[in-house]
Backbone as CSV, one residue per row, in Angstrom:
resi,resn,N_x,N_y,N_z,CA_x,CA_y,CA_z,C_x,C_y,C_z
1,UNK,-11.186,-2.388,12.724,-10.557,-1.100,12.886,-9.588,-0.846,11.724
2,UNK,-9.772,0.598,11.202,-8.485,0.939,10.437,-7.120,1.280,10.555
3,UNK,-6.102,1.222,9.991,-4.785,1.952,10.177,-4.186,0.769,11.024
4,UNK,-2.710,0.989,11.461,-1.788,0.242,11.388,-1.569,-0.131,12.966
5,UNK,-1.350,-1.388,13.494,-0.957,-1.846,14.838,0.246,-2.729,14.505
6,UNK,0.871,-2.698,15.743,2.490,-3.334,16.030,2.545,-3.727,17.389
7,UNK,3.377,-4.534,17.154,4.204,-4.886,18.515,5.505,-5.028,19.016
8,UNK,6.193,-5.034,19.391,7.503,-5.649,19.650,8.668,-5.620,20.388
9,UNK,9.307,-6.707,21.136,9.828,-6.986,22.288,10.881,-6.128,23.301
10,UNK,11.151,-5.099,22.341,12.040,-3.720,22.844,11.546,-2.687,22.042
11,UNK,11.691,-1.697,22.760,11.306,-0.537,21.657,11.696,-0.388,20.562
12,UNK,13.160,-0.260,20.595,13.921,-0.197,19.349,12.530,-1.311,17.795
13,UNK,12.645,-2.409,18.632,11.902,-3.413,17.214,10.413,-3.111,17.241
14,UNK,9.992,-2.776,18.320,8.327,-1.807,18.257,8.842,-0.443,17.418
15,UNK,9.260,0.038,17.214,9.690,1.729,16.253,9.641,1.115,15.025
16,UNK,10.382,0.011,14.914,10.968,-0.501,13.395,9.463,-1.434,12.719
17,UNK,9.037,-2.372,13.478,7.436,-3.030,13.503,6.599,-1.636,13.179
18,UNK,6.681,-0.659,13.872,5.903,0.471,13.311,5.978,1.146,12.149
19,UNK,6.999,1.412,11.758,7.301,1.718,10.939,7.030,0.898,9.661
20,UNK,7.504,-0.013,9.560,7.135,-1.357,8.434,5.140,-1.383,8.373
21,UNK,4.731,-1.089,9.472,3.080,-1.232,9.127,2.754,-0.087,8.764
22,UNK,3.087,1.276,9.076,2.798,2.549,8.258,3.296,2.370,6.894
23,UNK,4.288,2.188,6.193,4.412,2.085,5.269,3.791,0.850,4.073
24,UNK,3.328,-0.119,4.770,2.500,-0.781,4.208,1.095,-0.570,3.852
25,UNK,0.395,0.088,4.934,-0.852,0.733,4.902,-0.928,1.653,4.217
26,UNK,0.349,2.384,3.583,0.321,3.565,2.975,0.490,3.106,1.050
27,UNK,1.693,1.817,1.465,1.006,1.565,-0.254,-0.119,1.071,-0.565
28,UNK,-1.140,0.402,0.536,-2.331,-0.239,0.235,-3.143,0.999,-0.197
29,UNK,-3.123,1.853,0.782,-3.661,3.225,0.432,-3.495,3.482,-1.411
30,UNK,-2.339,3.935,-1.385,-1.903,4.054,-2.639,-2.490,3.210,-3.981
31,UNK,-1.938,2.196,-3.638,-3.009,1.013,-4.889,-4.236,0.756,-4.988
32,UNK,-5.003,1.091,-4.073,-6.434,1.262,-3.866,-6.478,3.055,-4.873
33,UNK,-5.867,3.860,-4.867,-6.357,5.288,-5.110,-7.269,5.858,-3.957
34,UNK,-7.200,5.427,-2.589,-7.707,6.143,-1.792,-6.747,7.619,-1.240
35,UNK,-7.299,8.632,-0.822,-6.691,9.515,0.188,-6.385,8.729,1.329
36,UNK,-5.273,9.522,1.805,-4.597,9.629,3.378,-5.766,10.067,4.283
37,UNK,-5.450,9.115,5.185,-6.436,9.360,6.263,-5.964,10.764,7.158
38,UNK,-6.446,11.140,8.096,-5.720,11.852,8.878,-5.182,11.387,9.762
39,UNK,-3.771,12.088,10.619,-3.004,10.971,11.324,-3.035,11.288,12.654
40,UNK,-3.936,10.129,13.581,-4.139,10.177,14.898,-2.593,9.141,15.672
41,UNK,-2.331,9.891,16.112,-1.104,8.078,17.202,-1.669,7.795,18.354
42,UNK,-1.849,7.001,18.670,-2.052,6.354,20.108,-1.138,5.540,20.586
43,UNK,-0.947,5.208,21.392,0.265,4.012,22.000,-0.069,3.995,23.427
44,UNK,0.303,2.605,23.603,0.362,1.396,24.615,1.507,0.858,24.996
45,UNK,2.388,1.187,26.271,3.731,0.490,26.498,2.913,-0.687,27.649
46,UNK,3.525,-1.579,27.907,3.525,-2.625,28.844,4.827,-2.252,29.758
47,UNK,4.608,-2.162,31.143,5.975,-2.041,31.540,5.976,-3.268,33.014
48,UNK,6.493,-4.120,32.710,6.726,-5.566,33.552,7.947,-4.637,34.919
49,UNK,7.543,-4.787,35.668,8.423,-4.169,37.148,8.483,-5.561,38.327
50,UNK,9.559,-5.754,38.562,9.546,-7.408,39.533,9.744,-6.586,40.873
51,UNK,8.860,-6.863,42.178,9.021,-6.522,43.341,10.017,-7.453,44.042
């Protein structure tokens, strides 16, 4: 699969993990001389609830 996945243990460091892989994918982009893809988001929270 293409484009960028993250993870991480609070949101706050999942935003920042995200962020750090968009911008990486974007200089790979770049040094390759490819175009920008178009930009789809998807997301996945996990939410742990104790009965």
């Amino acid at each position: 699969m293409k484009g960028c996945y993250s993870y991480g243990d609070t949101l706050g460091e999942l935003r920042e993990n995200i962020r750090e892989a968009i911008l990486a994918h974007l200089e790979l982009l770049k040094s390759k001389n490819e175009s920008l893809p178009p930009i789809k988001l998807q997301g996945i929270q996990k939410i742990e609830i104790e009965a």
